[in-house]
N, CA, C and O atoms as a Tripos MOL2 file, in Angstrom:
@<TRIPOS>MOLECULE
protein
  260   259    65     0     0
PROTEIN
NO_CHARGES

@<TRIPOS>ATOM
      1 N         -51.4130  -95.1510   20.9280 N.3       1 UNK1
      2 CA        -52.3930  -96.2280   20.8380 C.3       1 UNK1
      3 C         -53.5650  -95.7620   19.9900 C.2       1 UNK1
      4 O         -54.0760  -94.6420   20.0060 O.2       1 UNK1
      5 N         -53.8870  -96.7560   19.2860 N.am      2 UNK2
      6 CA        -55.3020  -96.4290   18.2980 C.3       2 UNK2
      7 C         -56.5320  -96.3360   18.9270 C.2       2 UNK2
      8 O         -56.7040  -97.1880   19.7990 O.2       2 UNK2
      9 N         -57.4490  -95.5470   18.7420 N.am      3 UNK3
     10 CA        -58.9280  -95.6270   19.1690 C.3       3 UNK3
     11 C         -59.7410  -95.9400   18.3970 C.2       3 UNK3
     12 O         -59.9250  -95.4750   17.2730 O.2       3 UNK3
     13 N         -60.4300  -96.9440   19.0520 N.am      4 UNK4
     14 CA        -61.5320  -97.8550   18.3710 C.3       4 UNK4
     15 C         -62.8880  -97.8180   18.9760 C.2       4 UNK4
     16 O         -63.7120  -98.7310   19.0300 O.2       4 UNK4
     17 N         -62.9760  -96.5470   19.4430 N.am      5 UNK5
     18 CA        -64.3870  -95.8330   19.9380 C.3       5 UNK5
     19 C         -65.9450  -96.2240   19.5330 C.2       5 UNK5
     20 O         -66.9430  -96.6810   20.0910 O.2       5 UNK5
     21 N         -65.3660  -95.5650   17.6420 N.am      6 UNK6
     22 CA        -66.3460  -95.8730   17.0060 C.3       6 UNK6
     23 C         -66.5990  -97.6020   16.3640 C.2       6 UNK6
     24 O         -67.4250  -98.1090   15.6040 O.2       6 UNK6
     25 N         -65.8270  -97.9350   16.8630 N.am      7 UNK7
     26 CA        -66.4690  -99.6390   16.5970 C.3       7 UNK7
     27 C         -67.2280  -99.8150   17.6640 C.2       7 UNK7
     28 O         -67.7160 -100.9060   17.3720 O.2       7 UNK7
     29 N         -67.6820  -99.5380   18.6840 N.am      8 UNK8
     30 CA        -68.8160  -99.8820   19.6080 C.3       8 UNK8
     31 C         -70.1220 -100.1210   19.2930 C.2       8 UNK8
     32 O         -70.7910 -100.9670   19.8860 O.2       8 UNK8
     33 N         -70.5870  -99.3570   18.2960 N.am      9 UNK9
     34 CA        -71.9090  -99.3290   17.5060 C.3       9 UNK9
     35 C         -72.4400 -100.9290   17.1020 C.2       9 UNK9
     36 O         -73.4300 -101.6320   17.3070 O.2       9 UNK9
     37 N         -70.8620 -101.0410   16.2540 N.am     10 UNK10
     38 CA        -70.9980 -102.5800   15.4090 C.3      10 UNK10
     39 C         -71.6530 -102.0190   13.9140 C.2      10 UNK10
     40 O         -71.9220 -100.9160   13.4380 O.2      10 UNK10
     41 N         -71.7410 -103.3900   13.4860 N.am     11 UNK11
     42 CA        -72.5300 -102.6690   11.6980 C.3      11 UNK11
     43 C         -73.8070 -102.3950   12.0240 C.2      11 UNK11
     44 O         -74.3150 -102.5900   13.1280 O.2      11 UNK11
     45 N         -74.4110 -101.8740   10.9210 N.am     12 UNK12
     46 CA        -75.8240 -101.5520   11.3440 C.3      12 UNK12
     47 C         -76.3680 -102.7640   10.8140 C.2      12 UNK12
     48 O         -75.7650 -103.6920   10.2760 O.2      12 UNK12
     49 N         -77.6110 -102.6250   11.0430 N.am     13 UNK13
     50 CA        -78.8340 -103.6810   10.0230 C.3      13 UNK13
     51 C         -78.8270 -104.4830    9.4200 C.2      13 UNK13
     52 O         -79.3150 -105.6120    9.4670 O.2      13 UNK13
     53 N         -77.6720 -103.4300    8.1170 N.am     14 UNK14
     54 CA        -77.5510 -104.2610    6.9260 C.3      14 UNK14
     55 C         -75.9340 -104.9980    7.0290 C.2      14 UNK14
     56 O         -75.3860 -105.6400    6.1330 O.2      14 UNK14
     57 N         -75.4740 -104.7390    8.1750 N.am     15 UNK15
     58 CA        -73.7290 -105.4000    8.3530 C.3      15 UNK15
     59 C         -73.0060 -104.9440    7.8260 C.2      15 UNK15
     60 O         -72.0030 -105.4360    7.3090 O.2      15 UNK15
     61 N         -73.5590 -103.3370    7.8530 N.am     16 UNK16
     62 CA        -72.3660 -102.3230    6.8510 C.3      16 UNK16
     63 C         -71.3590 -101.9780    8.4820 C.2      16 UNK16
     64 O         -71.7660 -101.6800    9.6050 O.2      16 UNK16
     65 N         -70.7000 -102.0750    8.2340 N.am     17 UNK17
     66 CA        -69.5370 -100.6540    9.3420 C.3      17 UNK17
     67 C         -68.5720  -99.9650    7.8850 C.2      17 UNK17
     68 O         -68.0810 -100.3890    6.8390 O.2      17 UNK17
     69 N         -68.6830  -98.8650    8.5140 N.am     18 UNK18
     70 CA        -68.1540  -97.6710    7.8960 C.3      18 UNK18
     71 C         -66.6800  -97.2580    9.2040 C.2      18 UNK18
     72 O         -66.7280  -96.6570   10.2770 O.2      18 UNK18
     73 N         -65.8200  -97.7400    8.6580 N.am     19 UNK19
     74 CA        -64.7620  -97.2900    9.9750 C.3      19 UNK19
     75 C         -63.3160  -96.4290    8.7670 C.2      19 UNK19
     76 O         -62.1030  -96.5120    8.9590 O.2      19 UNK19
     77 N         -63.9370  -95.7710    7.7470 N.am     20 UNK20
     78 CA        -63.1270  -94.6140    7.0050 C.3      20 UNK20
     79 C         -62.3940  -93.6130    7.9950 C.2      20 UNK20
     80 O         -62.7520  -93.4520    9.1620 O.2      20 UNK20
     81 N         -61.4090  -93.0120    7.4430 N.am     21 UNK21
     82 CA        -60.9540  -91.8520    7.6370 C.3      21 UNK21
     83 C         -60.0460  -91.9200    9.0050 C.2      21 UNK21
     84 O         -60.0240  -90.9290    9.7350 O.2      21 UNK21
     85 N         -59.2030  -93.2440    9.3880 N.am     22 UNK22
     86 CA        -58.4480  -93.1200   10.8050 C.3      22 UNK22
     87 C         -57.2650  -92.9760   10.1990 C.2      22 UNK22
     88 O         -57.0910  -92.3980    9.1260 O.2      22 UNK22
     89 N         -56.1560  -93.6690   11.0950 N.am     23 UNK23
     90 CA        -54.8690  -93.6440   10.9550 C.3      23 UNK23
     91 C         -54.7250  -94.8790   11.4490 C.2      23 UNK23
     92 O         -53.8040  -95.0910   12.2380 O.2      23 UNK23
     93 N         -55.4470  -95.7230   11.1410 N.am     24 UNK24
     94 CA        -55.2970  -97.0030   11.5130 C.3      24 UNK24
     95 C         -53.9330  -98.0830   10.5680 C.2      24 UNK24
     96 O         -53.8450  -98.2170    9.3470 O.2      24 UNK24
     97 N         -53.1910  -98.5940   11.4520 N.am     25 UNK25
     98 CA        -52.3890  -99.2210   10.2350 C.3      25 UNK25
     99 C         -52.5010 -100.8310   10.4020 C.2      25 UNK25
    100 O         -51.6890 -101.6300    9.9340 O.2      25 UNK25
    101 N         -53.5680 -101.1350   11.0980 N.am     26 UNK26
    102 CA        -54.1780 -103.2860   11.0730 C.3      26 UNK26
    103 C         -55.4280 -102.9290   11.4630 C.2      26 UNK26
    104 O         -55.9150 -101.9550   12.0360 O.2      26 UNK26
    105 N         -55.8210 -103.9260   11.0260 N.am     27 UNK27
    106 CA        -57.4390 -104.1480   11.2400 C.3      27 UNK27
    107 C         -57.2140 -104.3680   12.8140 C.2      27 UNK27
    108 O         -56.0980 -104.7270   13.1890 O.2      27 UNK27
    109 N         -58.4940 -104.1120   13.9720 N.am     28 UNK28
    110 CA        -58.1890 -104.0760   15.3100 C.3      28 UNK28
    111 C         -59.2250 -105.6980   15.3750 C.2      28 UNK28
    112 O         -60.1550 -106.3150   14.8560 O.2      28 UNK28
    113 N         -58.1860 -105.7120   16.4390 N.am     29 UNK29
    114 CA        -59.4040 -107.4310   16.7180 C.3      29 UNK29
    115 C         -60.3110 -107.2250   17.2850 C.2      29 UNK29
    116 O         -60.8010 -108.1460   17.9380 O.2      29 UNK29
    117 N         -61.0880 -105.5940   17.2810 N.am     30 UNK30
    118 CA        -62.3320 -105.3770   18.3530 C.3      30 UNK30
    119 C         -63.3140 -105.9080   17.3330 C.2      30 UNK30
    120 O         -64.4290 -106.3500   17.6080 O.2      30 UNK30
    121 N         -62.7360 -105.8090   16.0190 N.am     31 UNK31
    122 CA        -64.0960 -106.4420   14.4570 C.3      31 UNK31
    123 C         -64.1970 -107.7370   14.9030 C.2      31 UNK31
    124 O         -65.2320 -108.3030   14.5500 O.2      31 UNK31
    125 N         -63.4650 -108.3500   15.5440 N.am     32 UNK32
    126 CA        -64.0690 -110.4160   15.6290 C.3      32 UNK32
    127 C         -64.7550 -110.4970   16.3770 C.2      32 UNK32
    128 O         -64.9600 -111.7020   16.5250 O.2      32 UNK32
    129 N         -65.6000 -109.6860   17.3550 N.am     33 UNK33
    130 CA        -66.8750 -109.8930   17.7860 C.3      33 UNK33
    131 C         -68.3570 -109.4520   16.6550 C.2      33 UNK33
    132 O         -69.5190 -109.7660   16.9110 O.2      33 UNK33
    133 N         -67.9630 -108.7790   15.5890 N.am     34 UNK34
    134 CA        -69.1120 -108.8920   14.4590 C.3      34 UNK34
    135 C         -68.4810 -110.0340   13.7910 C.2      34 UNK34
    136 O         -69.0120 -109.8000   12.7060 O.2      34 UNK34
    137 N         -67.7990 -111.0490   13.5660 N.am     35 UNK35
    138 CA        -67.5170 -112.0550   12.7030 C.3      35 UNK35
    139 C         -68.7890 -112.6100   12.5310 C.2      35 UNK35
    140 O         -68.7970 -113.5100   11.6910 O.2      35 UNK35
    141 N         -69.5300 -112.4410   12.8900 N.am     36 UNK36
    142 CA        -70.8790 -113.7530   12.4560 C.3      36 UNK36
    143 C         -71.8180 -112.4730   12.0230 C.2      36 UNK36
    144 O         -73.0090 -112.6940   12.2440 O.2      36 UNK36
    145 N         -71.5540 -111.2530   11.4850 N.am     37 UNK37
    146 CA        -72.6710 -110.1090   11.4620 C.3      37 UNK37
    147 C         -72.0620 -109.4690   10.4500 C.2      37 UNK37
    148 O         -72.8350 -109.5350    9.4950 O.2      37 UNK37
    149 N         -70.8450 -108.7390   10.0730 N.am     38 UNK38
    150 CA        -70.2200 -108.3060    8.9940 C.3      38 UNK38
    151 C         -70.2430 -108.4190    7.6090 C.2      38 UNK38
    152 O         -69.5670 -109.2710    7.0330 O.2      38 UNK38
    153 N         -70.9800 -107.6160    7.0110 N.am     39 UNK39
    154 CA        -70.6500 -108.3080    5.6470 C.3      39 UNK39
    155 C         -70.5530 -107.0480    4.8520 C.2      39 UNK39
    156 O         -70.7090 -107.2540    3.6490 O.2      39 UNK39
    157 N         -70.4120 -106.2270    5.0670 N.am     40 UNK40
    158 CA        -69.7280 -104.5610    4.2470 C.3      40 UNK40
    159 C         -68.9530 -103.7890    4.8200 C.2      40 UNK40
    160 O         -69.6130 -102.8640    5.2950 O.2      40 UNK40
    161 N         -67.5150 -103.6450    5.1010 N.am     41 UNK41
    162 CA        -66.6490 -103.3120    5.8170 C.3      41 UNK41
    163 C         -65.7800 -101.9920    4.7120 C.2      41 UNK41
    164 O         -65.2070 -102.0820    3.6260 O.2      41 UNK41
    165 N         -65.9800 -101.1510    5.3910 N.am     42 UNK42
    166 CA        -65.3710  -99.7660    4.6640 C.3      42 UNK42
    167 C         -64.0400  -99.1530    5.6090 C.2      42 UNK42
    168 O         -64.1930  -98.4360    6.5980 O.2      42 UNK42
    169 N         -62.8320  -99.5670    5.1150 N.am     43 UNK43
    170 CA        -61.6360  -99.1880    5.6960 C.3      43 UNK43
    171 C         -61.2500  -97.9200    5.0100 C.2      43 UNK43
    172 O         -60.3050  -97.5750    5.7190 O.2      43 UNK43
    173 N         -61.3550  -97.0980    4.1860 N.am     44 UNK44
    174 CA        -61.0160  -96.2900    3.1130 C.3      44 UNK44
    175 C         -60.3600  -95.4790    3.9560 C.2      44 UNK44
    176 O         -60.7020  -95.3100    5.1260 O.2      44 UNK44
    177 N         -59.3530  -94.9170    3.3940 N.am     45 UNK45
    178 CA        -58.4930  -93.7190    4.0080 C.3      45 UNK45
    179 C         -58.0450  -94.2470    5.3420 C.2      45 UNK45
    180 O         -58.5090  -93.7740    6.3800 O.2      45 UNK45
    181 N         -57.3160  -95.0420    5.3430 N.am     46 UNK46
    182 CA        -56.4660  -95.1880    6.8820 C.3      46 UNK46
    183 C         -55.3200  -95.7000    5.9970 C.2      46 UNK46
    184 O         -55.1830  -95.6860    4.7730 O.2      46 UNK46
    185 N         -54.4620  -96.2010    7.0840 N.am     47 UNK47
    186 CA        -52.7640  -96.7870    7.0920 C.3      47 UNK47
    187 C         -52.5170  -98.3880    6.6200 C.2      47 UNK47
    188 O         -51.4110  -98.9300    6.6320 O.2      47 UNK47
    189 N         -53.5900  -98.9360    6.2640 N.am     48 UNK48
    190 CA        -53.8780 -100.4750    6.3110 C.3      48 UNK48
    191 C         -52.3050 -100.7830    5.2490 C.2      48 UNK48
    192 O         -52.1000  -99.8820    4.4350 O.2      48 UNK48
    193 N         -51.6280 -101.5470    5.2460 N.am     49 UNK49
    194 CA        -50.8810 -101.8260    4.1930 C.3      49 UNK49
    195 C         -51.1840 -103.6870    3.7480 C.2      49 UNK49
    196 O         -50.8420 -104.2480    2.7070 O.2      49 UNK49
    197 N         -51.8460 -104.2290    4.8230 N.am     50 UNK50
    198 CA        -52.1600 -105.6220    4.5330 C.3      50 UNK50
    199 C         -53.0400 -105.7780    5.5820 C.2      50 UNK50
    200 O         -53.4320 -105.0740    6.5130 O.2      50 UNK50
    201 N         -53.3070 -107.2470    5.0480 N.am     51 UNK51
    202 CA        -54.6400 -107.7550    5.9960 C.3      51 UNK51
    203 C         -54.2400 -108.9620    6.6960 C.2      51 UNK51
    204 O         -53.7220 -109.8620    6.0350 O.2      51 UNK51
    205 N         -54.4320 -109.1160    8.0850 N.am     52 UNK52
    206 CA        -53.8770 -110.2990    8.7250 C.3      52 UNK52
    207 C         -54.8870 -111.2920    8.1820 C.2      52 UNK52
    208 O         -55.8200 -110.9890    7.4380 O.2      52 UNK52
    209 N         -54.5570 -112.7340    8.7130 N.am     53 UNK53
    210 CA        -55.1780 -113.6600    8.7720 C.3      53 UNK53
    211 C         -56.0770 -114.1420    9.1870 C.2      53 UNK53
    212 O         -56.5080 -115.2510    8.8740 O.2      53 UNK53
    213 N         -56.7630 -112.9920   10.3880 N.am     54 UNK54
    214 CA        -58.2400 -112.8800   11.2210 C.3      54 UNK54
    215 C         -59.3730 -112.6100    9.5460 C.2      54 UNK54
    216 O         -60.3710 -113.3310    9.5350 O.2      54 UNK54
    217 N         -59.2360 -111.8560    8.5460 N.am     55 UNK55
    218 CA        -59.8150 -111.3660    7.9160 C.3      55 UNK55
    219 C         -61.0070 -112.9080    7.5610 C.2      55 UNK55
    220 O         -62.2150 -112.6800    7.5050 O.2      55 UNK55
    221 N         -60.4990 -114.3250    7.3610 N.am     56 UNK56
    222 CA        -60.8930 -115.5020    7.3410 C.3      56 UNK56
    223 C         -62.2750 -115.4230    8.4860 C.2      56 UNK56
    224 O         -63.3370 -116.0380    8.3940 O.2      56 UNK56
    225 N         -61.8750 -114.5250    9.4820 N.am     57 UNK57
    226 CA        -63.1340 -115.0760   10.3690 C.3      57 UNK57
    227 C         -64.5530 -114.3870   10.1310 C.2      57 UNK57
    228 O         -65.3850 -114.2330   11.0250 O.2      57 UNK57
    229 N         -64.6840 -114.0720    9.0690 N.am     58 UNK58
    230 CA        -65.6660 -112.9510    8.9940 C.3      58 UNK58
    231 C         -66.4370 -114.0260    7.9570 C.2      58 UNK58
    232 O         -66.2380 -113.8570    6.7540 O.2      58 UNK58
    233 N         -67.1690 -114.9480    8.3160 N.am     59 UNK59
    234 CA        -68.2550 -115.5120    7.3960 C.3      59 UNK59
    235 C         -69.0990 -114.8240    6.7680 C.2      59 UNK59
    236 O         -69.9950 -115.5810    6.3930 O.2      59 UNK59
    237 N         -69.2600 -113.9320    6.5000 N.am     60 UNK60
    238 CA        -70.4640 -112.9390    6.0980 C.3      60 UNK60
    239 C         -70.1100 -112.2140    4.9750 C.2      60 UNK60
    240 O         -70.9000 -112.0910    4.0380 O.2      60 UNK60
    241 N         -68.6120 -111.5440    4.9690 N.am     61 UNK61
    242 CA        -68.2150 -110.7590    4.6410 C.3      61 UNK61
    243 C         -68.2940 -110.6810    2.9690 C.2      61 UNK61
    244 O         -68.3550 -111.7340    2.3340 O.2      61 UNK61
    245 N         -68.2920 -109.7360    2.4700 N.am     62 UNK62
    246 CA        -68.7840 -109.9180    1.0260 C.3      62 UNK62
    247 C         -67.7950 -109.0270    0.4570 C.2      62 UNK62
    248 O         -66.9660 -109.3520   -0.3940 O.2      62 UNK62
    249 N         -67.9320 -107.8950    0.9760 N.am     63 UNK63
    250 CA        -67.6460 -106.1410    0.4690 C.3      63 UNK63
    251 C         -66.4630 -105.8020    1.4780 C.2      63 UNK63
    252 O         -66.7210 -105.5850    2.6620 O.2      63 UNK63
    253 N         -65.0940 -105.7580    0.9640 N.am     64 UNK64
    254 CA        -64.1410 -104.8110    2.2540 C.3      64 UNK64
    255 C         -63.4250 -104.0400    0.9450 C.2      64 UNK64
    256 O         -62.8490 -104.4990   -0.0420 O.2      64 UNK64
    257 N         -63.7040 -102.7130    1.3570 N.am     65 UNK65
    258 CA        -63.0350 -101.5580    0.2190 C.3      65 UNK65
    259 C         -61.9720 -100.5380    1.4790 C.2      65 UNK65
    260 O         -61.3030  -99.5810    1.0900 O.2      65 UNK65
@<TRIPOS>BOND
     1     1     2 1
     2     2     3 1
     3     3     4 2
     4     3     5 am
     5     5     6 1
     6     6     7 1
     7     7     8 2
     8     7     9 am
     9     9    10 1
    10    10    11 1
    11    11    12 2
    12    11    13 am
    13    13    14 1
    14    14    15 1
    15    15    16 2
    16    15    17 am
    17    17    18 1
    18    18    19 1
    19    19    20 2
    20    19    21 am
    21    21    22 1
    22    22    23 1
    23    23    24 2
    24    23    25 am
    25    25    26 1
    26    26    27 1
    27    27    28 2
    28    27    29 am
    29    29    30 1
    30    30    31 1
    31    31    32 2
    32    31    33 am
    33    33    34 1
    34    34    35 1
    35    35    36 2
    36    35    37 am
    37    37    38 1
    38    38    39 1
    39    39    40 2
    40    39    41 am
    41    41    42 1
    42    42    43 1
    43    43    44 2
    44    43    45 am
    45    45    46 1
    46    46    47 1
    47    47    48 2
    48    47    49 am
    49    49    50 1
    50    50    51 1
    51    51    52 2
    52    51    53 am
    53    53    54 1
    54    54    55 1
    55    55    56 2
    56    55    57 am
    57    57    58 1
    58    58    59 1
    59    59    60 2
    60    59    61 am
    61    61    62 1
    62    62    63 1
    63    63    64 2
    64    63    65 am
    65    65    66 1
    66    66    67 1
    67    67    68 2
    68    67    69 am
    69    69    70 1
    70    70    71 1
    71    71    72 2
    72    71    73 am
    73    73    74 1
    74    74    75 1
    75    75    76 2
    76    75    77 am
    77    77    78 1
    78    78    79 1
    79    79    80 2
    80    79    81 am
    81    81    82 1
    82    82    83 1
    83    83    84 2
    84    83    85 am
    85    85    86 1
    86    86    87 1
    87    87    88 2
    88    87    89 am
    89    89    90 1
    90    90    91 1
    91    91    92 2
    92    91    93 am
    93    93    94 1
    94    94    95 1
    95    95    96 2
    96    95    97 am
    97    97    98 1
    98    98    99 1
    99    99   100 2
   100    99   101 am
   101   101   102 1
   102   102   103 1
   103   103   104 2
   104   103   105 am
   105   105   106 1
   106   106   107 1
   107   107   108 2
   108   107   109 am
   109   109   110 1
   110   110   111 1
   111   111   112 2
   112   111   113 am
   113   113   114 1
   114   114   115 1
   115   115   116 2
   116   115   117 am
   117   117   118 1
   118   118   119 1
   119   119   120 2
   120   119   121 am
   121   121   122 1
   122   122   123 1
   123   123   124 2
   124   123   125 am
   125   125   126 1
   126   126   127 1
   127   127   128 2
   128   127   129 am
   129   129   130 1
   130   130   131 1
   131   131   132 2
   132   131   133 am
   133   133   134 1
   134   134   135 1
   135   135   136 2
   136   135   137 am
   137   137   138 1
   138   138   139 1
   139   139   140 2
   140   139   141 am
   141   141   142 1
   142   142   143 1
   143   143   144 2
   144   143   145 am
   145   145   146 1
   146   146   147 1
   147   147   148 2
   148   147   149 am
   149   149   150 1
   150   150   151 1
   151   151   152 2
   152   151   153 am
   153   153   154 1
   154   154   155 1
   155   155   156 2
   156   155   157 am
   157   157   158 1
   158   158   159 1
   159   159   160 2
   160   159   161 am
   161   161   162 1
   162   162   163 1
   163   163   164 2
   164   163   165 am
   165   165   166 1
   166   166   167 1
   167   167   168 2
   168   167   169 am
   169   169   170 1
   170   170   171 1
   171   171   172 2
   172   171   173 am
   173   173   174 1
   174   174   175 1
   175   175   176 2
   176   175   177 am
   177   177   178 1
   178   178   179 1
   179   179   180 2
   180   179   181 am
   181   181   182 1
   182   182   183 1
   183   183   184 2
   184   183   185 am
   185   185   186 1
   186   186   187 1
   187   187   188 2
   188   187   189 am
   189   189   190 1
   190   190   191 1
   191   191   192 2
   192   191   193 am
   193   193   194 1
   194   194   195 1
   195   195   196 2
   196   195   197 am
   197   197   198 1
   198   198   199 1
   199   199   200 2
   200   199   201 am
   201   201   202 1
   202   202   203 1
   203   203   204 2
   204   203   205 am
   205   205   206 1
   206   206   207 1
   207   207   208 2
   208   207   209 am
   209   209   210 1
   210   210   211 1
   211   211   212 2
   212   211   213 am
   213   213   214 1
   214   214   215 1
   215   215   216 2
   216   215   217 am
   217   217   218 1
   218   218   219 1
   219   219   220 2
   220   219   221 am
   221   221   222 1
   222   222   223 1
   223   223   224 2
   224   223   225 am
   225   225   226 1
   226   226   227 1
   227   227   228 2
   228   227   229 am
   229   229   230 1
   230   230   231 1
   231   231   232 2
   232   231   233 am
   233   233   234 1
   234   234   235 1
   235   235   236 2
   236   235   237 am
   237   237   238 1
   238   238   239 1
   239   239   240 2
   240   239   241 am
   241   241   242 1
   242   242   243 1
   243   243   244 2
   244   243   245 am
   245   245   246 1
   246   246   247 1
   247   247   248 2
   248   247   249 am
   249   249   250 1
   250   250   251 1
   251   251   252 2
   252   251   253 am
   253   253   254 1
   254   254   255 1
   255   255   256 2
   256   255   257 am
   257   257   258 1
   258   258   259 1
   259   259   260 2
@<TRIPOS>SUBSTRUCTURE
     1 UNK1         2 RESIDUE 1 A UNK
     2 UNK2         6 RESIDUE 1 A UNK
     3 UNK3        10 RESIDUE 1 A UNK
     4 UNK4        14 RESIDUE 1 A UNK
     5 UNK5        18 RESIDUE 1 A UNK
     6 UNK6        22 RESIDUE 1 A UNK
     7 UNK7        26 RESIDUE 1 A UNK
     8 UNK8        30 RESIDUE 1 A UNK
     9 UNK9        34 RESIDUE 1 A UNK
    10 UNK10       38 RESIDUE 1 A UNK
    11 UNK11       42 RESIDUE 1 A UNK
    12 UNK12       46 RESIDUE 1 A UNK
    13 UNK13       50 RESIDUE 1 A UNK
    14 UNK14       54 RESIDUE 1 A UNK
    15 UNK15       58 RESIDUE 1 A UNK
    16 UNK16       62 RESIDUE 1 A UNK
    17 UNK17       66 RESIDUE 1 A UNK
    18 UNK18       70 RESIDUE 1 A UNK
    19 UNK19       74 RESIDUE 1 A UNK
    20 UNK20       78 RESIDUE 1 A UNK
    21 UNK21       82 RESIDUE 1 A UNK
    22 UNK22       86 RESIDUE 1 A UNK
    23 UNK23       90 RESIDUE 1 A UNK
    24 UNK24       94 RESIDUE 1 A UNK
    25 UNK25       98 RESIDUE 1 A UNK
    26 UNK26      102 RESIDUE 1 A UNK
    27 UNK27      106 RESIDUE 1 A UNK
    28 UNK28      110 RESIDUE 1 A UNK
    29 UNK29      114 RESIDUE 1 A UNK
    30 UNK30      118 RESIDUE 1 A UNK
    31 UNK31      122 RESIDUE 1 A UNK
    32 UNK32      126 RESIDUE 1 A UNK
    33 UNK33      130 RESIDUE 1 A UNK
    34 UNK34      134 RESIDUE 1 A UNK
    35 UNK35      138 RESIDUE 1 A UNK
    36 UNK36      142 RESIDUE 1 A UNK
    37 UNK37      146 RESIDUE 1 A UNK
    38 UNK38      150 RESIDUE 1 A UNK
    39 UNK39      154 RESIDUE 1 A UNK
    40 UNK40      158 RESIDUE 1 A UNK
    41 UNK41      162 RESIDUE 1 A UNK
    42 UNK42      166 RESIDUE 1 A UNK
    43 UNK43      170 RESIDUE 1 A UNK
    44 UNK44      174 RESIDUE 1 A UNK
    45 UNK45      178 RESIDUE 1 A UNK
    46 UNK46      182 RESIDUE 1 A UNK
    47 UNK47      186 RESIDUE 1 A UNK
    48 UNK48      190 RESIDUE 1 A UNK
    49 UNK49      194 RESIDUE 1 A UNK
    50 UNK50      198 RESIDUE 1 A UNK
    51 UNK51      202 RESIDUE 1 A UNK
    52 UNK52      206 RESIDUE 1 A UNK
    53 UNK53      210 RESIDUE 1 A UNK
    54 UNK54      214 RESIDUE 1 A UNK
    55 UNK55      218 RESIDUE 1 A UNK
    56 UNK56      222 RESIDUE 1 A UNK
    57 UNK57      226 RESIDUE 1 A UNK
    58 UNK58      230 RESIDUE 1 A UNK
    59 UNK59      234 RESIDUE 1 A UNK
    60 UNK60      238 RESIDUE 1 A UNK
    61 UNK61      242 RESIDUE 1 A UNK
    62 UNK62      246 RESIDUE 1 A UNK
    63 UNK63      250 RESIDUE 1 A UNK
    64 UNK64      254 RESIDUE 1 A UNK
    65 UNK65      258 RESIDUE 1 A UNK
C-alpha cells in the first residue's frame, strides 16, 4: 500500500504541493480535498503512467509537472 503521509500538510500559501520522489503509480484521491486550493502540483519522479479523470476536479490548477 502507498503512503500518503506527506499529503497531510496540503499546498502551502501559494497552492504549491511538492509530492516528488515516491513510487507512486495514480494520483491518490487524498489531493480532492485541496481541489478548490491547488494550483502547482509537482509529481516528478514517481510511477505515474496516466492521469485519471479526478485531475478535472482541481479548479485552480495551472502547473502539474
Amino acid at each position: 500500500m502507498e503512503d500518503y503521509d506527506e499529503l497531510s500538510a496540503g499546498p502551502d500559501e501559494e497552492g504549491k504541493l511538492c509530492a516528488m520522489h515516491n513510487t507512486w503509480r495514480q494520483l491518490p484521491s487524498d489531493l480532492l480535498r485541496f481541489s478548490d486550493k491547488l494550483m502547482h502540483l509537482n509529481m516528478s519522479y514517481n510511477q505515474i503512467t496516466g492521469v485519471s479523470s479526478m485531475i478535472g476536479s482541481f479548479i485552480l490548477l495551472e502547473v502539474c509537472a
